[in-house]
C-alpha positions as CSV (number, residue, x, y, z in Angstrom):
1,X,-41.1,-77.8,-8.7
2,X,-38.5,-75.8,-11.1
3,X,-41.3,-74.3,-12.7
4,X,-43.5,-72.9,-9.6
5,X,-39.5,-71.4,-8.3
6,X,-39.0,-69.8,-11.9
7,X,-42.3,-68.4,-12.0
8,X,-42.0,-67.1,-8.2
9,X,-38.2,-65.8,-9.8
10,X,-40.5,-63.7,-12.1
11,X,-43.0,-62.7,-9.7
12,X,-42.9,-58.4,-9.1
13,X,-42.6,-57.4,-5.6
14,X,-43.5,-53.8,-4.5
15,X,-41.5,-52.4,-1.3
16,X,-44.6,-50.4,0.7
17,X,-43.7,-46.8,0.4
18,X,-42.6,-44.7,3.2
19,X,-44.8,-42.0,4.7
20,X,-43.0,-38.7,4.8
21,X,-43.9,-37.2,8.4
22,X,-44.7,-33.6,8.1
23,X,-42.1,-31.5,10.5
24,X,-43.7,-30.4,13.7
25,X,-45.1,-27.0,14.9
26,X,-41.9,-26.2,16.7
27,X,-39.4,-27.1,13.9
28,X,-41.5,-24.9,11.6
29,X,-41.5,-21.8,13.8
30,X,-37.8,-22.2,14.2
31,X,-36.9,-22.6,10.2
32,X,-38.9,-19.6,9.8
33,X,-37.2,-17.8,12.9
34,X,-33.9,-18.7,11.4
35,X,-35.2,-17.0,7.8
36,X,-36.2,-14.1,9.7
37,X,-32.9,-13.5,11.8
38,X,-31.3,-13.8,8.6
39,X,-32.8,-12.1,6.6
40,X,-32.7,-9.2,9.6
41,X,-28.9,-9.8,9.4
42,X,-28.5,-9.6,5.6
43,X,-30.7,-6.6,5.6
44,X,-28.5,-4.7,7.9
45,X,-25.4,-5.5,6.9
46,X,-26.9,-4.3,3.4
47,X,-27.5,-1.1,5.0
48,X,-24.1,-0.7,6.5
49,X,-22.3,-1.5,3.7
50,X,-24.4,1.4,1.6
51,X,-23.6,4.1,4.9
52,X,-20.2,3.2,4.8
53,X,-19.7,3.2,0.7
54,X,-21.4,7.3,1.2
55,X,-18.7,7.9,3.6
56,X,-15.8,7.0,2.1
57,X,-16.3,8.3,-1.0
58,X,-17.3,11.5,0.9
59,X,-13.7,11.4,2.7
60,X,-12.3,10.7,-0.8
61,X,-13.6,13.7,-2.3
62,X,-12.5,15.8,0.4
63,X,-9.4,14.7,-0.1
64,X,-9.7,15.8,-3.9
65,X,-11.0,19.1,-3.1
66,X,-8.2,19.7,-1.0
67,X,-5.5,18.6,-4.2
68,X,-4.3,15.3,-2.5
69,X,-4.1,12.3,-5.1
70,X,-6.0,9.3,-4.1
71,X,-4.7,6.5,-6.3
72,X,-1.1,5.8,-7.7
73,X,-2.3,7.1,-10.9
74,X,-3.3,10.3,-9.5
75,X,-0.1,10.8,-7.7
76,X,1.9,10.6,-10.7
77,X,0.1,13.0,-12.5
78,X,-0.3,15.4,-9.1
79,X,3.9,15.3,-9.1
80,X,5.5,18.2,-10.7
81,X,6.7,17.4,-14.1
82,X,10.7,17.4,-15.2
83,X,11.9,17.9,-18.5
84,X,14.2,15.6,-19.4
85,X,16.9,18.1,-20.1
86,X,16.3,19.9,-16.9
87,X,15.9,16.0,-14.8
88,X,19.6,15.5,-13.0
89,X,18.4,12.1,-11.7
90,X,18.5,10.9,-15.4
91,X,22.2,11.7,-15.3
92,X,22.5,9.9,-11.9
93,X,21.2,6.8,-13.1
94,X,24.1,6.8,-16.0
95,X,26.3,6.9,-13.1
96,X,24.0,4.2,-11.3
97,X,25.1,2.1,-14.4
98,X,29.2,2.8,-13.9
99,X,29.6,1.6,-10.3
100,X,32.1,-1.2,-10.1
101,X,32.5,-3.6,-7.2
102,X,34.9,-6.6,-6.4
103,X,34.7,-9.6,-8.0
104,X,35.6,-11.7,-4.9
105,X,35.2,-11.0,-1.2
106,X,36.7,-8.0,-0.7
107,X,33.4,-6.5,-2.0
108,X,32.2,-7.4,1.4
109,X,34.9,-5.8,3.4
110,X,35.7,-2.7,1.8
111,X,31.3,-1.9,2.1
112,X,31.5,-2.7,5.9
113,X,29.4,0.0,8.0
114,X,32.0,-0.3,10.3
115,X,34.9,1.4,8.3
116,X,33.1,5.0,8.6
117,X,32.9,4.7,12.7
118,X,34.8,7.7,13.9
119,X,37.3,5.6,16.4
120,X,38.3,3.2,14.2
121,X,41.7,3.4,12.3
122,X,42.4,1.9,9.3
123,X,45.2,-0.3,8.3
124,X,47.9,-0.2,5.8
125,X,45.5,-3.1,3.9
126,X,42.2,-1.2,4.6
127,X,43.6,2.0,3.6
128,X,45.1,0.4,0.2
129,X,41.4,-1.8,-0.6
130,X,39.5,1.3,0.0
131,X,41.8,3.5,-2.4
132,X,41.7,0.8,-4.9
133,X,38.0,0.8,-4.7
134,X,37.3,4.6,-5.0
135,X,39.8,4.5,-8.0
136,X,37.5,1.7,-9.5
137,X,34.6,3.9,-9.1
138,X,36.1,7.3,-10.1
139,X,34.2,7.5,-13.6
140,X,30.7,7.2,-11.5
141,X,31.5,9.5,-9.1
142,X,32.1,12.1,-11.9
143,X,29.3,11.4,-13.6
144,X,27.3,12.2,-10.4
145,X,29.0,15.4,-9.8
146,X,28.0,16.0,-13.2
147,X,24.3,15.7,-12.4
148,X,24.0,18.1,-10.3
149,X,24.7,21.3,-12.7
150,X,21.3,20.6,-13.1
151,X,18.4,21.1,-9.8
152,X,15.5,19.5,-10.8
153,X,15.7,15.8,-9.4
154,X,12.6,13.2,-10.8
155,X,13.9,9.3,-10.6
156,X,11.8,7.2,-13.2
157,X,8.5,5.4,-11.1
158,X,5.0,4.2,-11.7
159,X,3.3,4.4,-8.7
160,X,-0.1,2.9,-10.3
161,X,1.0,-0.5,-9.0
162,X,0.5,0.7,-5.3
163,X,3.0,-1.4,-3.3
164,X,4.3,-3.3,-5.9
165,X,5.8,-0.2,-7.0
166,X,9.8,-0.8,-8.2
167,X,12.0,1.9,-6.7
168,X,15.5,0.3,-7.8
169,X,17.4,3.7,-7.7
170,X,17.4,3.6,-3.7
171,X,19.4,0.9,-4.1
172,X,21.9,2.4,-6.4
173,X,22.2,5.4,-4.8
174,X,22.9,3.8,-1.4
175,X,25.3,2.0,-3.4
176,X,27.0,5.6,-4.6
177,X,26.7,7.1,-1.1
178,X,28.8,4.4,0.6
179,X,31.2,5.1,-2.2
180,X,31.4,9.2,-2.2
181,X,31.9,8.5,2.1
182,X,34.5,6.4,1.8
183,X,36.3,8.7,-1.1
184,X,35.7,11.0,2.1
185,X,37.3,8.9,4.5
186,X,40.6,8.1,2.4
187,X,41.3,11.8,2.0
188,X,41.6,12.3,5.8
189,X,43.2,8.6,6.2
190,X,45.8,10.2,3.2
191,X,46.1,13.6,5.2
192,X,43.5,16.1,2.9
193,X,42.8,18.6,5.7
194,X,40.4,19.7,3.5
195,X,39.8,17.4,0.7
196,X,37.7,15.3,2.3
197,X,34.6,18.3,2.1
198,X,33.8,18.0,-1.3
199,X,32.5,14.3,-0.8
200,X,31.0,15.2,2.3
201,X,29.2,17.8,0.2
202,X,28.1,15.3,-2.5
203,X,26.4,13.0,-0.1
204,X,24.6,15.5,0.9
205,X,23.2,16.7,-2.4
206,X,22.7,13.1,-3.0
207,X,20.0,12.8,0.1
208,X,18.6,16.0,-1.4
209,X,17.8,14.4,-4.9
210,X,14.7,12.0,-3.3
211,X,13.3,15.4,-1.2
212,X,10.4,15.2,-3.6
213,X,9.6,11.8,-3.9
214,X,6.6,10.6,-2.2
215,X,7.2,7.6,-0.3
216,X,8.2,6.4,3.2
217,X,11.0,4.5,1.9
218,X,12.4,7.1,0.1
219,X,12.2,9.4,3.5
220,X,14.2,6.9,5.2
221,X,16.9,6.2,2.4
222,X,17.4,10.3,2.2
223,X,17.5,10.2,6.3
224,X,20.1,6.9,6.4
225,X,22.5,9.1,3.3
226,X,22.4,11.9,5.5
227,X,23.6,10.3,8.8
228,X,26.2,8.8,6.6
229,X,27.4,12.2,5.6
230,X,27.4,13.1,9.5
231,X,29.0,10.2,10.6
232,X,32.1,11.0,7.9
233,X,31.7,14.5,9.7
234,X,32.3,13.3,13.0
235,X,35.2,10.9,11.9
236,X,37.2,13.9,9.8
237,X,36.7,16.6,12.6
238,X,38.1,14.3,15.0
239,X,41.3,14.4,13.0
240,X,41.9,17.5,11.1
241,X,40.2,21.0,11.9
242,X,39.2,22.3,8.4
243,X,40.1,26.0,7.3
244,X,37.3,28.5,7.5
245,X,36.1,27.9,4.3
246,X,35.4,24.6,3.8
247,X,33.5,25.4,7.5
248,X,30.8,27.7,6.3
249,X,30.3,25.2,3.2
250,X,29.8,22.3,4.9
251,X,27.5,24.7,7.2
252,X,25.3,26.1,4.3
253,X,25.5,22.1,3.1
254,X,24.1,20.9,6.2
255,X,21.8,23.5,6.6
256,X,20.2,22.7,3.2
257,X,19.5,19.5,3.8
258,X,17.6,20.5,7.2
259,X,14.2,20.9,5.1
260,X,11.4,19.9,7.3
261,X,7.9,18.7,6.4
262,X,8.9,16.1,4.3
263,X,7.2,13.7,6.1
264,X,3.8,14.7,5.4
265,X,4.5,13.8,0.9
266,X,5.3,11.0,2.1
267,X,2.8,9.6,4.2
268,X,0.4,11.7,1.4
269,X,2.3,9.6,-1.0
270,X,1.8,6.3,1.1
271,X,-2.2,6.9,1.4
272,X,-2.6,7.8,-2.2
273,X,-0.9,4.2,-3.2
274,X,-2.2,2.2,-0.6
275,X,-6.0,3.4,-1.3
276,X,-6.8,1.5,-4.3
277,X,-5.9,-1.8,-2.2
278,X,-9.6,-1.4,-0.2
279,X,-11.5,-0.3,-3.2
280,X,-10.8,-3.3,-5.6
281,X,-13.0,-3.9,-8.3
282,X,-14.6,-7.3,-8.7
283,X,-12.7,-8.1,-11.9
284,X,-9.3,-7.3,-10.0
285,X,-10.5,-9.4,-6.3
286,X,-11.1,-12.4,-9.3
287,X,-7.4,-11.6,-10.9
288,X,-5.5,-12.4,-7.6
289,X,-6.3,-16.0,-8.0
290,X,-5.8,-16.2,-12.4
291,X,-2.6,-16.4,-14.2
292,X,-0.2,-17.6,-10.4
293,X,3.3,-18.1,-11.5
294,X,5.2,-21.2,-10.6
295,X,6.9,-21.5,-7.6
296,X,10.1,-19.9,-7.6
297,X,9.2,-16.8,-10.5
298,X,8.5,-13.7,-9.1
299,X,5.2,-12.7,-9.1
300,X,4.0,-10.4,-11.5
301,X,2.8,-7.0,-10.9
302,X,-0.8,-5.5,-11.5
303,X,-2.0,-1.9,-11.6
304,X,-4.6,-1.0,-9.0
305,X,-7.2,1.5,-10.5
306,X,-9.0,2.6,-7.2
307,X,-12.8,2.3,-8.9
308,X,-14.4,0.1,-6.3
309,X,-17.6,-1.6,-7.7
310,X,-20.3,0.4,-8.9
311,X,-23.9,0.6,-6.6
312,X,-25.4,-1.4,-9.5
313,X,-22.9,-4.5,-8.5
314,X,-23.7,-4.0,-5.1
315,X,-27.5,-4.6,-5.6
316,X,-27.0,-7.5,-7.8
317,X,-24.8,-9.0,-5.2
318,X,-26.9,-8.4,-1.9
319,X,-30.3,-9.4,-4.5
320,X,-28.6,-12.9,-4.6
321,X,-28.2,-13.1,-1.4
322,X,-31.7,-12.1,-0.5
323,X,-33.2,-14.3,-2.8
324,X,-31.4,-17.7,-1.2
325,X,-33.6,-16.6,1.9
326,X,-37.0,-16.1,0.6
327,X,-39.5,-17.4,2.8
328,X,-40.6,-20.6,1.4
């Protein structure tokens, strides 16, 4: 008996195969209806793609041929050059470096938009802060008055990294405005029926030092300087009535910044760096997801060249694609 169940143990056994059912008439029209559609779709979208690539780089050229950058790297080199010896905003950024603030809260107080509105009246503590902080600052604001013996303004900036672009002078000069207005301010709140001009007049050649720089932001830091400076206007005229001199000053001081058609370097300034962002090479699409930082380090910047991939990649790219829907 063990030997007949050991031997039926040992026995093979064969599991009948399984007939594969060819599809039916309708399931083959619709695969190959589905190929066709996409194919149709690829095919067009290929087509599109190739239109569109013509046009733009027509546009682009136009813009060329007409002297207008295109890229970040083309807008530095389309900016006019400064020499360094003839470049005030070098000296500007020394005094950048010598601003001084408070080393405890009063930093906040004494910076306080709302010291510079015309109605209000400073106290005998307000009044003593904000002298104390203009004396702290009195080497910077020399140094900018030095600056501008020269006329030629050209801050420091690499606009080949598009937005990532780092502007930190805007900052630093805001920083210098608020101090040159309030140096404004104390003169009237001290009784200068006239001293407070001269600061009034170096804001306002400090909103004309970013009249050639090519971005939005810098438009609207030179626009925010110069309300500053008419804000301190308003607040000193509704004290003191200067003498006719310091009048036709401030006039010919106002009058200078009033330069119009600024606007349009910017905006050209805005188009040339933002560009390069819809023309990314494949190489710089595959970079965006290398080398991530860890969380919490700032990210870190890339140049943007503007040369989108050549025709050759194109029809490498849309020939893998065509080949995943050959007919079978």
């Amino acid at each position: 008996m063990n030997g007949k169940f050991l031997s039926w143990l040992k026995k093979g056994t064969t599991i009948p195969s399984r007939k594969s059912c060819p599809p039916s008439p309708f399931a083959q029209k619709f695969s190959k209806a589905i190929k066709i559609l996409s194919l149709l779709f690829i095919s067009a979208f290929a087509v599109w793609r190739s239109i569109l690539y013509h046009q733009i780089n027509s546009r682009l050229s136009q813009i060329r041929a007409a002297g207008l950058p295109t890229s970040g790297a083309e807008l530095n080199n389309w900016r006019q050059p400064v020499p360094e010896a003839e470049n005030g905003a070098l000296v500007l950024t020394q005094a950048f470096s010598l601003a001084r603030t408070f080393a405890d809260p009063r930093s906040k107080e004494v910076l306080k938009p709302e010291l510079l509105h015309r109605t209000n009246e400073w106290s005998a503590e307000t009044r003593a802060l904000v002298a104390e902080y203009v004396q702290t600052n009195s080497a910077s604001i020399a140094k900018a008055l030095e600056a501008f013996r020269l006329s030629r303004f050209r801050y420091p900036a690499d606009f080949s990294y598009g937005p990532d672009t780092e502007l930190p002078h805007l900052g630093h000069l805001m920083e210098l405005s608020c101090i040159v207005a309030l140096q404004s301010a104390l003169a009237v709140a001290e009784g200068g029926a006239d001293e407070w001009a001269e600061p009034t007049e170096l804001l306002l050649k400090l909103a004309t030092t970013l009249d050639d720089e090519p971005t939005l932001i810098s438009h609207l830091t030179r626009n925010t300087i110069i309300r500053m400076a008419v804000r301190t206007t308003e607040r000193s005229l509704s004290r003191f009535s200067p003498g006719e001199g310091v009048c036709e000053k401030l006039q010919e001081a106002f009058t200078a910044v009033g330069k119009t058609n600024l606007l349009p370097l910017a905006l050209t300034g805005e188009r040339a760096t933002m560009i390069p962002l819809f023309r990314l090479s494949w190489s710089e699409m595959r970079s965006f997801n290398s080398g991530e930082e860890d969380e919490g380090q700032r990210r870190k910047r890339r140049r943007y060249s503007g040369r989108a991939h050549s025709r050759q990649d194109n029809e490498k790219n849309f020939s893998q694609i065509f080949c995943r829907f050959r007919f079978s």
